[in-house]
Structures are given as C-alpha cells and as structure tokens.
C-alpha positions in Angstrom: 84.3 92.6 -105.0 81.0 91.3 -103.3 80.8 91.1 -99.2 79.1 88.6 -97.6 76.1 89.7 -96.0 77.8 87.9 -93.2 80.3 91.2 -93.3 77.6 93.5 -93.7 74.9 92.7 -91.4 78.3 92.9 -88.9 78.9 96.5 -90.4 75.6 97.3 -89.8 75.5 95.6 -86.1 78.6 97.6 -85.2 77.7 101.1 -87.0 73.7 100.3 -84.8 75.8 99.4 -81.6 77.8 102.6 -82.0 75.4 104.8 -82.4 73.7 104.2 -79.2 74.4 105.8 -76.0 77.8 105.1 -74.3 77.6 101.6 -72.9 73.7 101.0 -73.4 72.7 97.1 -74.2 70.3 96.2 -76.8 69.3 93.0 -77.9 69.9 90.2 -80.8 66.2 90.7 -81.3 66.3 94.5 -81.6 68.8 94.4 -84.4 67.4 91.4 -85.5 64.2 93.5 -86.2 66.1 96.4 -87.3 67.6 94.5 -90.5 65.2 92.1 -91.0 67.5 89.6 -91.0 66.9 85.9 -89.4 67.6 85.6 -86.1 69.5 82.7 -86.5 72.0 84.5 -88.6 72.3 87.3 -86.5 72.8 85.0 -83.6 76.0 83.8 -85.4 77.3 87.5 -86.3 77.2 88.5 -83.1 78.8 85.2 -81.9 81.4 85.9 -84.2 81.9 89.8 -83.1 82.0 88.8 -79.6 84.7 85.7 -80.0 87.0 89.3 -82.0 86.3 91.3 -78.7 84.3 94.0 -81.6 81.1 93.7 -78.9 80.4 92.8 -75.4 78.0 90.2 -74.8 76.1 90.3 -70.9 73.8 87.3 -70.2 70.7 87.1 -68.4 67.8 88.7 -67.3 69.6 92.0 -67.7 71.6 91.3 -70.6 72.4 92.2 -74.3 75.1 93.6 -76.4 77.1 96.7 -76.7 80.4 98.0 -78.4 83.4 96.6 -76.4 85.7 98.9 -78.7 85.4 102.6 -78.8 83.8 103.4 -82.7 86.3 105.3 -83.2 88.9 102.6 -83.0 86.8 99.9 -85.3 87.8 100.3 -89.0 85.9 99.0 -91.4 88.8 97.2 -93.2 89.8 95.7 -90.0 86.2 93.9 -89.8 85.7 93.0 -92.9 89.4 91.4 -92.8 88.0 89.3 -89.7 84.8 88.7 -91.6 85.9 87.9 -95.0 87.7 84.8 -96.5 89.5 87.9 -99.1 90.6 85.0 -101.5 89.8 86.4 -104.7 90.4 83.5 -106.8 91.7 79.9 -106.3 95.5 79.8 -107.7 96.1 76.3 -106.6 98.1 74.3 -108.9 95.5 71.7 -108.9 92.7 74.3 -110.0 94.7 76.7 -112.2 97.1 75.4 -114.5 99.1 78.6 -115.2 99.6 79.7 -112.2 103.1 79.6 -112.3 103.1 82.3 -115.2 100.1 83.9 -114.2 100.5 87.8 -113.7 96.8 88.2 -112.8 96.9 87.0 -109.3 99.4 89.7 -107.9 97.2 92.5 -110.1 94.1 91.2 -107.9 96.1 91.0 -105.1 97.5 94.6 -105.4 93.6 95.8 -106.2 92.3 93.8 -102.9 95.1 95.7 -100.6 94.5 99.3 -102.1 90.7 98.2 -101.3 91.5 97.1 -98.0 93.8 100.5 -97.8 90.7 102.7 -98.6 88.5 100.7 -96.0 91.0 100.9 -93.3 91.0 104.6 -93.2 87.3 104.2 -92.2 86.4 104.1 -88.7 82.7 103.1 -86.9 82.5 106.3 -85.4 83.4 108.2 -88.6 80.6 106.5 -90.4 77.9 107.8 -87.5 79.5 111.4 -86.5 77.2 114.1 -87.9 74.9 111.9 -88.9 71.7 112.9 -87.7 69.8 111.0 -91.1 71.3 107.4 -89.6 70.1 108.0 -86.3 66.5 108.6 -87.6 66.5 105.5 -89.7 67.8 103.4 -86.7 64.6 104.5 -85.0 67.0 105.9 -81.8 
C-alpha cells in the first residue's frame, strides 16, 4: 500500500505539532520549511486537519496552529482513515467483469483492515515519547 503524501505530510504535521510544547503555535511556514514541501499544499493539509478538529487553527497577528487533540489520543490509523480514499481496487461491475466471483477483493480487504489494525494501535504521542533523535531533527 502507498500513502499519499497528502497522508504523510499530515503525519508529519501532527507528529511536529505534538512534539512541541503544550499549547505553543507555530506557523504553516515553519512546517512548511521544515518538510520542504510547497506551501500551497501544506496550506490544504492543514485545512484539512483543522475541518477533523486534529489541529487548532488561531488567526491573526498572533496566530498559527497547534494540536487540538492530546497526541496521545491521535492514532495514526485514525488519520490516515480521514486522509486516505483506502479503495484498493475499483470492483465496479462496469470496470471489473468478475467481480461477482471474485475472491480477491475480500482478501485485499481483509489485508487493508489488519493494516489499518496495526496503525490504529499507534498513537502521536507514542511516535515522539523518548524520542530525543526526532526532537533534534525537528530543530526544537
């Protein structure tokens, strides 16, 4: 399975966003920076966590983003749920013509919930706890 990098620059805004001090702000520019990813993408991932109530987002002068969840209430499969379409392959009868005798599509759906499984027993904060290496790289 591939994630968008729609999913993971979200992973990597929340994990960021996590790992800084209880209820600090930082900007779509810092993690913009950070990743060196385009603003404009970034722009719509944090759109998109704020709509799912994942971050807080403060306008003006003052203003920035923070975790609105506690970390350790954030699992990974629960994000990349909310940021994945998770259709594995197209079953419609006008694409496929065996579907209706087609064993493969519950198999792939059986492999995409154990995945999901694994991923949900992963929160934010277990990702950052004892993790003096990430903090480092994240320049905190």
């Amino acid at each position: 399975m591939h994630l968008t990098s729609f999913t993971d620059y979200s992973l990597r805004t929340l994990i960021y966003l996590a790992s800084l001090p209880q209820g600090e702000l930082t900007n779509i520019t810092r993690v913009t920076e950070l990743f060196g990813v385009s603003r404009n993408h970034m722009v719509k991932v944090i759109n998109r966590l704020g709509q799912l109530e994942y971050i807080e987002t403060v306008r003006g002068k003052n203003g920035g983003i923070r975790l609105l969840k506690p970390a350790n209430q954030i699992t990974v499969g629960g994000v990349v749920r909310d940021m994945e379409p998770m259709k594995l392959v197209d079953c419609s009868g006008d694409f496929c013509h065996i579907t209706p005798a087609c064993r493969l599509k519950d198999r792939l759906n059986q492999a995409k919930l154990a995945f999901l499984a694994e991923l949900d027993d992963c929160t934010i904060k277990s990702l950052i706890s004892d993790n003096a290496e990430l903090i480092t790289l994240l320049e905190l």
